[in-house]
BAFI-3210 file (N, C-alpha, C; in Angstrom, 3 decimals, decimal comma, padded with zeros to 6 digits):
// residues 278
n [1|2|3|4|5|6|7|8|9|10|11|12|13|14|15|16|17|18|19|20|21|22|23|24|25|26|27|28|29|30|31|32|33|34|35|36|37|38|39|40|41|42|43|44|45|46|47|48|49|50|51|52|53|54|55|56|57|58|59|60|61|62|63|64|65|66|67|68|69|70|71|72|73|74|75|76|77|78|79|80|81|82|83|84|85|86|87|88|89|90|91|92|93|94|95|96|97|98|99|100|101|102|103|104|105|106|107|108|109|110|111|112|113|114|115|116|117|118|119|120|121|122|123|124|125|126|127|128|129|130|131|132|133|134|135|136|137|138|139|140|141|142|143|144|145|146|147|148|149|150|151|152|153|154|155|156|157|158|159|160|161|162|163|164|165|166|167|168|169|170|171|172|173|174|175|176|177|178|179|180|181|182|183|184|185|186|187|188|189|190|191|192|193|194|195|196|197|198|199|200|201|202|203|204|205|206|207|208|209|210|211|212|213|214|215|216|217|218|219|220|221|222|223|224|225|226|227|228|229|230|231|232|233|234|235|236|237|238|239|240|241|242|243|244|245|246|247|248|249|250|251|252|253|254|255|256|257|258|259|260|261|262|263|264|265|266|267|268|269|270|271|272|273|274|275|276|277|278]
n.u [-049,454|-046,286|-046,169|-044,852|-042,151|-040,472|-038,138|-037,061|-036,719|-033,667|-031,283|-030,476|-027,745|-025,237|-023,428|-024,535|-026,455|-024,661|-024,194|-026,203|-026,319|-025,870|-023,079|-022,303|-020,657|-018,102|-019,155|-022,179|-025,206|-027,876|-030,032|-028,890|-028,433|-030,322|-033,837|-036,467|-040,083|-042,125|-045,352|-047,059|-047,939|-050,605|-053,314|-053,844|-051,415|-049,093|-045,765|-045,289|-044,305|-041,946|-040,017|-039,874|-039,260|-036,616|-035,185|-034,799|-033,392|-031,222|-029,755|-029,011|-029,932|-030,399|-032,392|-035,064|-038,637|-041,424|-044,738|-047,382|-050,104|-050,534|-049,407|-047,885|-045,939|-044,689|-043,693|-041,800|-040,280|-039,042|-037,760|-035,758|-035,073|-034,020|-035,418|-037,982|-040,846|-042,783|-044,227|-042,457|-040,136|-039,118|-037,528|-038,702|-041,599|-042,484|-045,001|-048,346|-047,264|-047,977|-050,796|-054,342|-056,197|-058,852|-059,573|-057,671|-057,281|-058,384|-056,136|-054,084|-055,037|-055,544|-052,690|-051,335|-052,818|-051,600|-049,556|-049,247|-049,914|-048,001|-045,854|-043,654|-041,314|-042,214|-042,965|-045,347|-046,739|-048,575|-051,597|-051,445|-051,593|-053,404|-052,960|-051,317|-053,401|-054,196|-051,491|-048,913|-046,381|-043,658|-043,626|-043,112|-044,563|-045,191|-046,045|-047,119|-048,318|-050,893|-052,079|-051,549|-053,154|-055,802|-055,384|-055,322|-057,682|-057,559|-056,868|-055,359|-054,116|-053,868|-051,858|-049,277|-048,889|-047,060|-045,600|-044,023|-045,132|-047,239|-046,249|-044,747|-047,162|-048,792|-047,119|-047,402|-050,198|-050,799|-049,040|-046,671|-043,832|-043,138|-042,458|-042,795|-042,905|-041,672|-040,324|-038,403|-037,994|-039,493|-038,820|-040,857|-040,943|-040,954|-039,573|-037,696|-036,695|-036,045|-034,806|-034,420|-032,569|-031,961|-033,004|-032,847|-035,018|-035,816|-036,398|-039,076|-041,445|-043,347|-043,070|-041,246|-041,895|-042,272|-039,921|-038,062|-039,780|-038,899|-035,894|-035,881|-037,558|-035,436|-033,419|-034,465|-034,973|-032,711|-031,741|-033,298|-032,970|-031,783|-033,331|-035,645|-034,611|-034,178|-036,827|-036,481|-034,769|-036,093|-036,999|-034,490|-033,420|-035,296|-035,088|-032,515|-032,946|-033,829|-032,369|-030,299|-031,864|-032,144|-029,453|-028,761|-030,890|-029,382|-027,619|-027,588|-029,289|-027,869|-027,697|-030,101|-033,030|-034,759|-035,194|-036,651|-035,754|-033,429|-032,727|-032,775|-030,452|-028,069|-028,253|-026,055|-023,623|-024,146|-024,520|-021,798|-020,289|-020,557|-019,954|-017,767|-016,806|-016,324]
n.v [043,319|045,083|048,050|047,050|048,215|048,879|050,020|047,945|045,939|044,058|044,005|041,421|040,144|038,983|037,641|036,769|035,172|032,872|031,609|029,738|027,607|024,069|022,173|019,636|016,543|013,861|010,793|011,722|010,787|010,828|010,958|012,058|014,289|015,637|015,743|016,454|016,952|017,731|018,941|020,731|022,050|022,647|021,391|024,090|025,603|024,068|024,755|025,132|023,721|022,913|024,567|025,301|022,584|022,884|024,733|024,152|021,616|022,986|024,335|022,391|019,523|016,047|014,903|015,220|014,958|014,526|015,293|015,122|015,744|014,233|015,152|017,370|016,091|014,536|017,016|017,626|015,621|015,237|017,751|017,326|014,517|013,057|013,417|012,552|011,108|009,622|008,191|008,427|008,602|011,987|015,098|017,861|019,992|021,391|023,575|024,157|025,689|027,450|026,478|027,269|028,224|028,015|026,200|023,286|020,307|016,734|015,000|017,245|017,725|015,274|014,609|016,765|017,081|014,505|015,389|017,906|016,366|015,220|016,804|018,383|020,410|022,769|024,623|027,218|027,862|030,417|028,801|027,501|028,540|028,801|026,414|026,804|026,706|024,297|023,087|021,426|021,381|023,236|026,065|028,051|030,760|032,428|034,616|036,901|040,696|040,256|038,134|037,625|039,573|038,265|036,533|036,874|038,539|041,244|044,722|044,540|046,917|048,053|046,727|046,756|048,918|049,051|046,514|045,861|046,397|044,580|041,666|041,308|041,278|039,672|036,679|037,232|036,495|034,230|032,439|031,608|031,478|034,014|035,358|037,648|038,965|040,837|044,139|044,885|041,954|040,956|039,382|037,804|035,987|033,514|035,369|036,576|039,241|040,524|041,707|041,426|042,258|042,286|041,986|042,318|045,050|043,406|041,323|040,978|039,297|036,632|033,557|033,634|033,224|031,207|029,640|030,992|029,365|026,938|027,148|028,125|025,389|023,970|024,778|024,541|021,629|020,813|021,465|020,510|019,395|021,143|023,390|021,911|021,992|024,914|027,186|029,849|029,320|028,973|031,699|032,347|031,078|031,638|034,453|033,661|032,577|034,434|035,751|034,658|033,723|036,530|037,572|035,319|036,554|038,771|037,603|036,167|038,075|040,362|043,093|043,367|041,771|038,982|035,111|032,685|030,101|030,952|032,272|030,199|028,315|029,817|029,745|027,573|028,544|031,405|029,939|028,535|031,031|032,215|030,853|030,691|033,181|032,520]
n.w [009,122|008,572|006,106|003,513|001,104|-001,683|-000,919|001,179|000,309|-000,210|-002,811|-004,767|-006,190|-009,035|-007,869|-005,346|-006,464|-007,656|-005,647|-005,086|-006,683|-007,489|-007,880|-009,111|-007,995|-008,088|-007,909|-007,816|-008,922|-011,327|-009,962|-007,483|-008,392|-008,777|-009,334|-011,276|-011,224|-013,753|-015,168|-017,145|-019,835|-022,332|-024,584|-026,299|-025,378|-025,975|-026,791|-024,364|-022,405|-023,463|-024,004|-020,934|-020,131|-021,485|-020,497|-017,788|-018,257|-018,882|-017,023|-014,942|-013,954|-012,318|-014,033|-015,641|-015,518|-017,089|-016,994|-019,258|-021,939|-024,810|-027,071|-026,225|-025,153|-027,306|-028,499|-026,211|-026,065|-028,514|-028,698|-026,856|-025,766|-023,766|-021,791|-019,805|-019,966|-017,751|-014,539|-011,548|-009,189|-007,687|-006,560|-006,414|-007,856|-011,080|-012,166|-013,869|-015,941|-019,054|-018,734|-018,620|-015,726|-015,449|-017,409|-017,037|-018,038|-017,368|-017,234|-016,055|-013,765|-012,362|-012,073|-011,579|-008,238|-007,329|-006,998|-006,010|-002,998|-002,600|-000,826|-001,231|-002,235|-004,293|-007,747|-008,781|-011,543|-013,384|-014,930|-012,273|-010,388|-008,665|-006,938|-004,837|-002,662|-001,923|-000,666|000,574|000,941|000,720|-001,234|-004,044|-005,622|-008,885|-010,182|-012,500|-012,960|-013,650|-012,835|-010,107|-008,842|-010,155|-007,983|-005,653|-005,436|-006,412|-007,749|-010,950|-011,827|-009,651|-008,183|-010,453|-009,725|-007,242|-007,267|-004,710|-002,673|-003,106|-003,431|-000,839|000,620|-000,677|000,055|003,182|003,326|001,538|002,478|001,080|-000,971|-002,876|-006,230|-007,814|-011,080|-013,455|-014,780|-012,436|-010,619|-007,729|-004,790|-002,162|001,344|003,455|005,601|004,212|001,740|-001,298|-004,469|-007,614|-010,812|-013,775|-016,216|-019,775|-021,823|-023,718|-023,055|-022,568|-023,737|-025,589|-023,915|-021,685|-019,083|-019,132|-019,513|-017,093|-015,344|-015,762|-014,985|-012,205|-011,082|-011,833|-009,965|-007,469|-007,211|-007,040|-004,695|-002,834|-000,361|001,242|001,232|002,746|005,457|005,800|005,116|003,906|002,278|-000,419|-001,349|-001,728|-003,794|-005,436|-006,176|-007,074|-009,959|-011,348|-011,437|-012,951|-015,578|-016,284|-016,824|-018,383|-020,589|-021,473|-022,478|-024,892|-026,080|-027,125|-027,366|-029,008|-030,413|-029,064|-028,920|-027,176|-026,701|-027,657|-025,219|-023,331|-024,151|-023,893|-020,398|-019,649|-020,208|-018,625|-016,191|-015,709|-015,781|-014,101|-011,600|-012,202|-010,958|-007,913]
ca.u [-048,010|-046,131|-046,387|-043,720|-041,798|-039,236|-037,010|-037,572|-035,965|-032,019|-030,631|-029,740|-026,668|-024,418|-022,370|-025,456|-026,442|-023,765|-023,828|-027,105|-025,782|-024,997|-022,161|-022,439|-019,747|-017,878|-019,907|-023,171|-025,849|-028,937|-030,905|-028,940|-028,274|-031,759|-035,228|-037,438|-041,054|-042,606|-046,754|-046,962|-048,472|-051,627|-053,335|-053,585|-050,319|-047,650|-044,832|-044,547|-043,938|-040,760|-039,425|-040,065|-038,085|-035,382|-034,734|-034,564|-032,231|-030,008|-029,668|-028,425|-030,475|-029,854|-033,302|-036,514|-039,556|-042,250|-045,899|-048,464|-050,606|-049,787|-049,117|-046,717|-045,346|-044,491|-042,880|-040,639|-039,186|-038,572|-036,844|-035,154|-035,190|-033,397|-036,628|-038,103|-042,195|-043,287|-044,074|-041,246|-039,377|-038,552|-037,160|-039,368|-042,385|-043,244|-046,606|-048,321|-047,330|-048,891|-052,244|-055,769|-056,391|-060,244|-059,811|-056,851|-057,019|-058,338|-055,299|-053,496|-055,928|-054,986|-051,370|-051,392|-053,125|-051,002|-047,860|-049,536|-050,024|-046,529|-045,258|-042,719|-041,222|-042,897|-042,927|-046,654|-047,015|-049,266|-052,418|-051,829|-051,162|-054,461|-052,713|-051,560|-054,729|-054,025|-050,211|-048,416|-045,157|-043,128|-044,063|-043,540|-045,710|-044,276|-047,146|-047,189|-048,975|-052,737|-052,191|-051,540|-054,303|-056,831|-055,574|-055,803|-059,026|-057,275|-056,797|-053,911|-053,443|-052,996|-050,323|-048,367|-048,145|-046,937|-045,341|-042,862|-045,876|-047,953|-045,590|-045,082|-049,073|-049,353|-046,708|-047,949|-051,446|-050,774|-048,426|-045,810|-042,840|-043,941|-041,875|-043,579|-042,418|-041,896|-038,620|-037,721|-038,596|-039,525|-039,024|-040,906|-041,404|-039,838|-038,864|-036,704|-037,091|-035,231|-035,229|-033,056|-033,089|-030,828|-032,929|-032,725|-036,555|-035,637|-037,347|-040,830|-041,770|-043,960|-042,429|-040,091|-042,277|-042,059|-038,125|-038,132|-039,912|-037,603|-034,601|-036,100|-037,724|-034,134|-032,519|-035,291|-035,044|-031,379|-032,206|-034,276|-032,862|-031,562|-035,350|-036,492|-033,966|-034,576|-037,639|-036,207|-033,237|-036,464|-036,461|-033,381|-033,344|-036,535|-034,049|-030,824|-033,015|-034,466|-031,041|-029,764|-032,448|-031,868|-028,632|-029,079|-031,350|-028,614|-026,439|-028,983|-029,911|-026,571|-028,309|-031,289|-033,861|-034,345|-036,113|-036,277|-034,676|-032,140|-031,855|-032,486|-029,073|-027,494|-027,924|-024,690|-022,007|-024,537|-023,866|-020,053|-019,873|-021,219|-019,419|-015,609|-015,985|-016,309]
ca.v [043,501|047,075|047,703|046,905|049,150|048,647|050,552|047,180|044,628|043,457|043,552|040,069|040,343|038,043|036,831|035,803|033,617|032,010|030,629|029,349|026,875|022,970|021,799|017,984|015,733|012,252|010,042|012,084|010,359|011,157|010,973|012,637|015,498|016,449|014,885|017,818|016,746|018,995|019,350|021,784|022,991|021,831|021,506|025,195|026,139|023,140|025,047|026,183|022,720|022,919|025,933|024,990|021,487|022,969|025,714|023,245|020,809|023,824|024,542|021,471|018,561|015,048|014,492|015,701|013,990|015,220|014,421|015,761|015,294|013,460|016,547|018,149|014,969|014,580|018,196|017,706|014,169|015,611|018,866|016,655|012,972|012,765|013,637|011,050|011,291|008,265|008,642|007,905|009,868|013,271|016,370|018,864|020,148|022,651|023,004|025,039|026,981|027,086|025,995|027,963|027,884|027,129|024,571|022,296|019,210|015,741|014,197|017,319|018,064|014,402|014,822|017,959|016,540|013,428|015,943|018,552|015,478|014,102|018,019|018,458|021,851|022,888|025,545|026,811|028,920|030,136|028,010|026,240|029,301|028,761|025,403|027,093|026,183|022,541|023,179|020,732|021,440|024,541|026,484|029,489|030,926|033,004|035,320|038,011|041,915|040,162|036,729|038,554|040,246|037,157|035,046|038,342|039,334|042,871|045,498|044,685|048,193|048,636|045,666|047,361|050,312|049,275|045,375|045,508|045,949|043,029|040,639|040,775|040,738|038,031|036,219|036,307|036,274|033,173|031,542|030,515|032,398|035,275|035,908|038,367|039,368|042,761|044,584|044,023|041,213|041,004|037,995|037,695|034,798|033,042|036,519|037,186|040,087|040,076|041,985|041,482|043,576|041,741|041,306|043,445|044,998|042,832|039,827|040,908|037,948|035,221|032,147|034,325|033,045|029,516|029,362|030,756|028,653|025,703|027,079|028,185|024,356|023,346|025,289|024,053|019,898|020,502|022,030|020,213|019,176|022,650|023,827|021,336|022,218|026,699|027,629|030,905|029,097|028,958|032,268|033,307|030,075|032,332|035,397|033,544|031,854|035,392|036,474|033,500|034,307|038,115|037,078|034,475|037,184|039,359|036,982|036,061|039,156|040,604|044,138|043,200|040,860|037,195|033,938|032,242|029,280|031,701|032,472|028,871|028,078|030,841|029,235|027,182|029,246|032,103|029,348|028,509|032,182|032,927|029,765|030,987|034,083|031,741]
ca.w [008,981|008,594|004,667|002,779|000,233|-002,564|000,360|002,010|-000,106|-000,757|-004,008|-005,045|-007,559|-010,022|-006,579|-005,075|-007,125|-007,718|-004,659|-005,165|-008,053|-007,379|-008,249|-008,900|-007,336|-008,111|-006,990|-008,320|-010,002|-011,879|-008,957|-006,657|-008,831|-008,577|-010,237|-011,664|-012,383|-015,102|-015,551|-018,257|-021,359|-022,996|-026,237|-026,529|-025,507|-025,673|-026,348|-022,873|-021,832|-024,508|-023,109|-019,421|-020,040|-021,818|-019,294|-016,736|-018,166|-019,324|-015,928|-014,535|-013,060|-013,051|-014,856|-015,772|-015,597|-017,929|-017,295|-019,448|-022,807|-025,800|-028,330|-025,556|-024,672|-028,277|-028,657|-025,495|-026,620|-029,948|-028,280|-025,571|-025,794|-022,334|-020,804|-019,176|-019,950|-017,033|-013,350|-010,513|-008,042|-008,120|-005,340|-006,678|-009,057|-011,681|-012,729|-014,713|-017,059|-020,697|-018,494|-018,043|-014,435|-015,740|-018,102|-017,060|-018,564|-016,618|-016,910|-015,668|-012,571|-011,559|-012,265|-010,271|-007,387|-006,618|-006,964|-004,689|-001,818|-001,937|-000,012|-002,047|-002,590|-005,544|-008,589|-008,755|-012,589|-014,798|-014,509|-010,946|-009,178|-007,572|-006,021|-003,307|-001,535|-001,230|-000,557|002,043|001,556|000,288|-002,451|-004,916|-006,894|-009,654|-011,125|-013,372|-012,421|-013,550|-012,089|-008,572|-008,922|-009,453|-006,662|-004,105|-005,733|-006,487|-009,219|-011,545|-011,707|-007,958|-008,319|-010,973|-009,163|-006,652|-007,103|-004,078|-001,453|-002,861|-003,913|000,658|001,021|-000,589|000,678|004,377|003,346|001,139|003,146|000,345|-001,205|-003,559|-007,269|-008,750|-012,212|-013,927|-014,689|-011,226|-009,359|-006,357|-004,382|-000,721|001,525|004,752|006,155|003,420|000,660|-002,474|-006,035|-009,215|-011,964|-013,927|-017,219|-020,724|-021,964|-024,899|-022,229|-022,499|-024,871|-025,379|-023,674|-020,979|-018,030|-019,022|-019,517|-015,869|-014,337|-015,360|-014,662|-010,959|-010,833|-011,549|-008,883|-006,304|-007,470|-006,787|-003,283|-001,788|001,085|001,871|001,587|004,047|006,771|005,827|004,232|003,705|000,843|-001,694|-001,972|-002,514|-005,208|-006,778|-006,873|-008,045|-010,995|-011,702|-012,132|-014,829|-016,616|-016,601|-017,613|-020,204|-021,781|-022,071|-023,274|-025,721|-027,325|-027,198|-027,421|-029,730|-030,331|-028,759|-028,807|-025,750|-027,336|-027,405|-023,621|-022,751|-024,918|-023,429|-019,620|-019,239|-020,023|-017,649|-014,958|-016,022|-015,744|-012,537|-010,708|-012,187|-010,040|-007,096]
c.u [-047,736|-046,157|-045,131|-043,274|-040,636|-037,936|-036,214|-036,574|-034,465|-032,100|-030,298|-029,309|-026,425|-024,059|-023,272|-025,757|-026,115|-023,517|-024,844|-027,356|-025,335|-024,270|-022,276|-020,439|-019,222|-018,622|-021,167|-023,780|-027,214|-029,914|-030,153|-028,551|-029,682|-032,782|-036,192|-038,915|-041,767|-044,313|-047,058|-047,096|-049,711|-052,028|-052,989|-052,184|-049,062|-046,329|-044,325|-044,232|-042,652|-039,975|-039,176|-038,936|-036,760|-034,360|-034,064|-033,597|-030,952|-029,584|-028,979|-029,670|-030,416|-030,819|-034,600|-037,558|-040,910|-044,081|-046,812|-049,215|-049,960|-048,938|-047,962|-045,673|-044,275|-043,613|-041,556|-039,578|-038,751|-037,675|-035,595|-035,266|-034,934|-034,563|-037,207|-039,768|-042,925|-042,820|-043,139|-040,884|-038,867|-038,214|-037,874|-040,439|-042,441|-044,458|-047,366|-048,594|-047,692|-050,193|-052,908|-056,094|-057,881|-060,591|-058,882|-057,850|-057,721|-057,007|-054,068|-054,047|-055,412|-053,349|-050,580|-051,392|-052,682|-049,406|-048,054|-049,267|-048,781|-045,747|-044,205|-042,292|-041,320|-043,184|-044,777|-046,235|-048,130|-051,128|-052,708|-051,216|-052,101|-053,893|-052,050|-052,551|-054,764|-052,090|-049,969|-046,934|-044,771|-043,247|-044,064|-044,312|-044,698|-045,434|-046,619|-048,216|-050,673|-052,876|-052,184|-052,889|-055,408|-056,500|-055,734|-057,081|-058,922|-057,437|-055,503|-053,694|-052,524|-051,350|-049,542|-047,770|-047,582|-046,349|-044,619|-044,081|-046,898|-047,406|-045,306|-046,156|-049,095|-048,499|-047,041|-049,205|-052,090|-050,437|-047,278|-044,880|-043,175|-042,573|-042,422|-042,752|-042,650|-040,504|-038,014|-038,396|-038,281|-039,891|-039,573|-041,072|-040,030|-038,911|-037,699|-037,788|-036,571|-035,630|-034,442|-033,842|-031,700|-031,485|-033,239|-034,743|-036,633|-036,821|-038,308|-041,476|-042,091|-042,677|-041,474|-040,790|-042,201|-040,831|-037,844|-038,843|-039,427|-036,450|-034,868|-037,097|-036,258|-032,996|-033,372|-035,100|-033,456|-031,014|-032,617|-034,373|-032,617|-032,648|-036,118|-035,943|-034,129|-035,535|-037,104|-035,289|-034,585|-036,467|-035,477|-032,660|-034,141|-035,516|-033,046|-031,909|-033,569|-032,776|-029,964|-030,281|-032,376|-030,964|-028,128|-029,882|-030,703|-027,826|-026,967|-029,062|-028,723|-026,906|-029,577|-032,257|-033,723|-035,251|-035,847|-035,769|-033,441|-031,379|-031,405|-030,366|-027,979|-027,178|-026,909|-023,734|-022,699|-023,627|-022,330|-019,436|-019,586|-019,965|-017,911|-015,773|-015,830|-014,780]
c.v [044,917|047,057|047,954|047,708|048,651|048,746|048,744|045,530|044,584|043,652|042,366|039,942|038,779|037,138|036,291|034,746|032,708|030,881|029,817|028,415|025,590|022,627|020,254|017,099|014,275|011,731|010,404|010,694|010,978|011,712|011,856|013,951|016,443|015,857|015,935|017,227|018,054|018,542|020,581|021,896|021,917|021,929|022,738|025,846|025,337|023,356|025,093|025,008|022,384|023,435|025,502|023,695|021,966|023,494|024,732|022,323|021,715|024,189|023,862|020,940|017,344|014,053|015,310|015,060|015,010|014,439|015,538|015,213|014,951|014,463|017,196|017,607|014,592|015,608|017,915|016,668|014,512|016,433|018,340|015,428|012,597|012,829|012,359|011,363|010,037|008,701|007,804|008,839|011,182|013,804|016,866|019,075|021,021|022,188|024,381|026,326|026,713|026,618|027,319|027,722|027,337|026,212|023,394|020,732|018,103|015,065|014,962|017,497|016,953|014,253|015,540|017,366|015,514|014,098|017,103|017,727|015,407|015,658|018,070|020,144|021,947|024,460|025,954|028,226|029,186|029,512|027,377|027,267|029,168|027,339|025,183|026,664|025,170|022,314|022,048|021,100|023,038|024,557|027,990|029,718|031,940|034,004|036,752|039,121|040,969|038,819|037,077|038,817|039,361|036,430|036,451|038,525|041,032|043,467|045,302|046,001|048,811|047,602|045,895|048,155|050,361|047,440|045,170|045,157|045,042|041,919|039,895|040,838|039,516|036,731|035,726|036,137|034,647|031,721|031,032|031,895|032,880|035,428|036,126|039,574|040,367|042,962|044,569|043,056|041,149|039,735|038,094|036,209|034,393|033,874|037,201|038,481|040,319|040,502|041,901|042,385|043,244|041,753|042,451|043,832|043,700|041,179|039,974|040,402|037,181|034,106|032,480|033,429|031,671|028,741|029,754|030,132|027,425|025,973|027,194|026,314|023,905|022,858|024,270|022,544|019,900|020,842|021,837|019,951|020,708|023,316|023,137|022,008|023,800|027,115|028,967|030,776|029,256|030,469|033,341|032,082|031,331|033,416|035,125|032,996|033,101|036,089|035,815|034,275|036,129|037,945|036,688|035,109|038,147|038,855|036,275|036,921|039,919|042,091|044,164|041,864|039,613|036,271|033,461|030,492|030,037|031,781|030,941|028,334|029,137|030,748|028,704|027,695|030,776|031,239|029,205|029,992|033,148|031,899|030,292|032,351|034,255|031,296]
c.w [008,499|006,850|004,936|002,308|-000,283|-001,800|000,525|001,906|-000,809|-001,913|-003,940|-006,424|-007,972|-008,597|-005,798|-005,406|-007,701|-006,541|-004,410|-006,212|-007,669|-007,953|-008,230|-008,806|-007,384|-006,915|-006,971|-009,096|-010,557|-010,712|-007,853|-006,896|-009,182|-009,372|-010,103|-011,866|-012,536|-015,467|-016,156|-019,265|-021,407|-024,058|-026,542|-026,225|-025,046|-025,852|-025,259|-021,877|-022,609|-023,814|-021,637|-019,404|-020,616|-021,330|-018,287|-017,261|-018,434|-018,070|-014,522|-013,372|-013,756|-014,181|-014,685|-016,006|-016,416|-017,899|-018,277|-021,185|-024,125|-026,886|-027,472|-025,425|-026,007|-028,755|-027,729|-025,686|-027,377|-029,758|-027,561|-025,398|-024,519|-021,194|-020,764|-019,494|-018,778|-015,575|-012,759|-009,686|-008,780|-006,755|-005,457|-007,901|-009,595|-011,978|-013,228|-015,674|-018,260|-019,926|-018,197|-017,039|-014,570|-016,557|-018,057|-017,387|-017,432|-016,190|-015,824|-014,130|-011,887|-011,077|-010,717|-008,460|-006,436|-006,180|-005,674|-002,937|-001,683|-001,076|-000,463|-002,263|-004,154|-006,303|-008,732|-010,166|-013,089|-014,415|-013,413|-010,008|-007,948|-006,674|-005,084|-002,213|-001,435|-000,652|000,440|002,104|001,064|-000,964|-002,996|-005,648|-007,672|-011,011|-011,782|-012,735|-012,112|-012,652|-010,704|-008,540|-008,954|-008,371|-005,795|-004,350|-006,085|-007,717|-009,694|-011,616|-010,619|-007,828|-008,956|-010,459|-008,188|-006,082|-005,619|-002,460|-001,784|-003,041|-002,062|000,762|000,479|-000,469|001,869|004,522|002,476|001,897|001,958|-000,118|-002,814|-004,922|-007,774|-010,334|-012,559|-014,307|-013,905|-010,726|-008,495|-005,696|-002,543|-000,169|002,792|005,331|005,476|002,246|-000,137|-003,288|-006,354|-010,193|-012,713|-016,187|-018,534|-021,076|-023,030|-024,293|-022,527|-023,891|-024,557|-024,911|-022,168|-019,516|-017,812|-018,723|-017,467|-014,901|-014,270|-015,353|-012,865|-010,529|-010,798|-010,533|-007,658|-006,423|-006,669|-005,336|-002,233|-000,348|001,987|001,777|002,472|005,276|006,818|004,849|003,668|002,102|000,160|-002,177|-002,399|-003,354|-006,566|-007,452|-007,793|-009,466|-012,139|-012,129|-013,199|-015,318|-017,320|-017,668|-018,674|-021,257|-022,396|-022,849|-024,900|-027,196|-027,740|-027,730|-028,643|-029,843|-029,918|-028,636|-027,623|-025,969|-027,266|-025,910|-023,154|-023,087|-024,340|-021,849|-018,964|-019,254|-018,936|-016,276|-014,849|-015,274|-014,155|-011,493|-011,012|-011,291|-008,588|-006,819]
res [x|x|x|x|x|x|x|x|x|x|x|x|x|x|x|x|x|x|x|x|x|x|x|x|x|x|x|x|x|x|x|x|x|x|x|x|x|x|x|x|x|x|x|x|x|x|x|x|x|x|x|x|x|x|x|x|x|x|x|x|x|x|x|x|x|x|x|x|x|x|x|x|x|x|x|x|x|x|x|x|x|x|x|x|x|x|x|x|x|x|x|x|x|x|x|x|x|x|x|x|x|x|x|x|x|x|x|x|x|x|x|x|x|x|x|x|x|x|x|x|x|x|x|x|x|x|x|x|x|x|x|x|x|x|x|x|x|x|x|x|x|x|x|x|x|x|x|x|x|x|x|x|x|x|x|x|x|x|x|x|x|x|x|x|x|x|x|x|x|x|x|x|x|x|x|x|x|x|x|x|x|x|x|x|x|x|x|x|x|x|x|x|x|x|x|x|x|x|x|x|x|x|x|x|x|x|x|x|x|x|x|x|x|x|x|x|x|x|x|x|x|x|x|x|x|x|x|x|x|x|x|x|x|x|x|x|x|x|x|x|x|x|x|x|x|x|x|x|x|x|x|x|x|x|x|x|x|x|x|x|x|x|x|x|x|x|x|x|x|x|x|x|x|x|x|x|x|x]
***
């Protein structure tokens, strides 16, 4: 393919992704306002299964389904009671984030595995980026400079320097739709190309990668059908969820420091915000 270049890819603003926002409808229910399931965090890092659910319900879906180990399982009920911890239907998956791609868990490897089969358009973070390689249905990945860099086999260096032409390599060399994180992201995938640059430096903090990937699981549960019929809507879901979060970190830090409890909380009136200039 011709290389890519920053040249290469759209801006995707505020008005974008606004339009990339469900609106739930009399006559909505739980279920048809979208069903998230969530595989995420483990002993070592169960926050990020906190973060990840909280994002996501701040975001709007009509439930979240939460599978994962007892200690996380325990944090997210406590954070979120509304969460549902027990398998059933869902639209869509995250998966994860807070995991070690070399030591996941038994319980989550199986987890994983039955959620991979069902083809589901699915969130891949963190730890299960490598689960691209069993993919069936549609899927983002959502890596960071070094995470790129192990699934290609490359130099994070060369991937810093130069995010806009691997974020498309490994798009059509993957096969799935590409959000690659940084001060801009760059979204490739299903012939689309897409960056925001929406979010303050104040983001670059523990937990930032987790909060986006349940607000972009959110968007996608709520989607789903419009991702079966255009592979191309996931990502410009990846962009619009890349641009909440920008957002919500501005709104957040309000020119200084922030928790990502903070942005999460900061989500709804982002969306409110975005939808009144609709």
């Amino acid at each position: 393919m011709p290389r890519i270049t920053a040249t290469d890819y759209a801006p995707w603003t505020a008005a974008d992704a606004a339009r990339h926002i469900a609106v739930p409808v009399p006559g909505d229910d739980k279920y048809s306002r979208g069903v998230l399931g969530v595989i995420t965090g483990s002993d070592q890092y169960p926050g990020a299964a906190v973060l990840g659910v909280e994002a996501a319900l701040r975001t709007g879906v009509g439930m979240v389904r939460y599978l994962g180990g007892e200690r996380s399982s325990t944090l997210v009920l406590q954070r979120r009671p509304e969460a549902v911890t027990s398998e059933g239907r869902v639209q869509a998956w995250l998966i994860g984030s807070g995991m070690d791609h070399e030591s996941r868990d038994e319980a989550a490897v199986a987890w994983s595995t039955l959620a991979m089969a069902q083809a589901l358009p699915t969130v891949l973070d963190g730890g299960a980026i490598d689960l691209h390689e069993v993919k069936r249905g549609p899927v983002v990945i959502t890596p960071h400079f070094g995470e790129l860099a192990r699934v290609l086999g490359a130099d994070k260096g060369e991937v810093a320097a130069d995010p806009a032409a691997w974020a498309a390599r490994a798009a059509d060399r993957l096969g799935v739709t590409v959000l690659l994180k940084g001060s801009r992201t760059y979204v490739a995938g299903g012939g689309v190309a897409l960056v925001a640059a929406s979010a303050p430096s104040w983001l670059a903090t523990a937990g930032a990668g987790d909060a986006l990937g349940g607000i972009l699981g959110a968007l996608v549960a709520t989607h789903a059908d419009a991702i079966a019929a255009d592979p191309a809507v996931l990502a410009r879901l990846a962009a619009s969820a890349s641009v909440i979060h920008g957002l919500a970190a501005h709104r957040a830090s309000v020119g200084g420091p922030l928790t990502i409890l903070d942005l999460a909380a900061a989500v709804p009136g982002v969306i409110s915000g975005l939808l009144s200039r609709g």
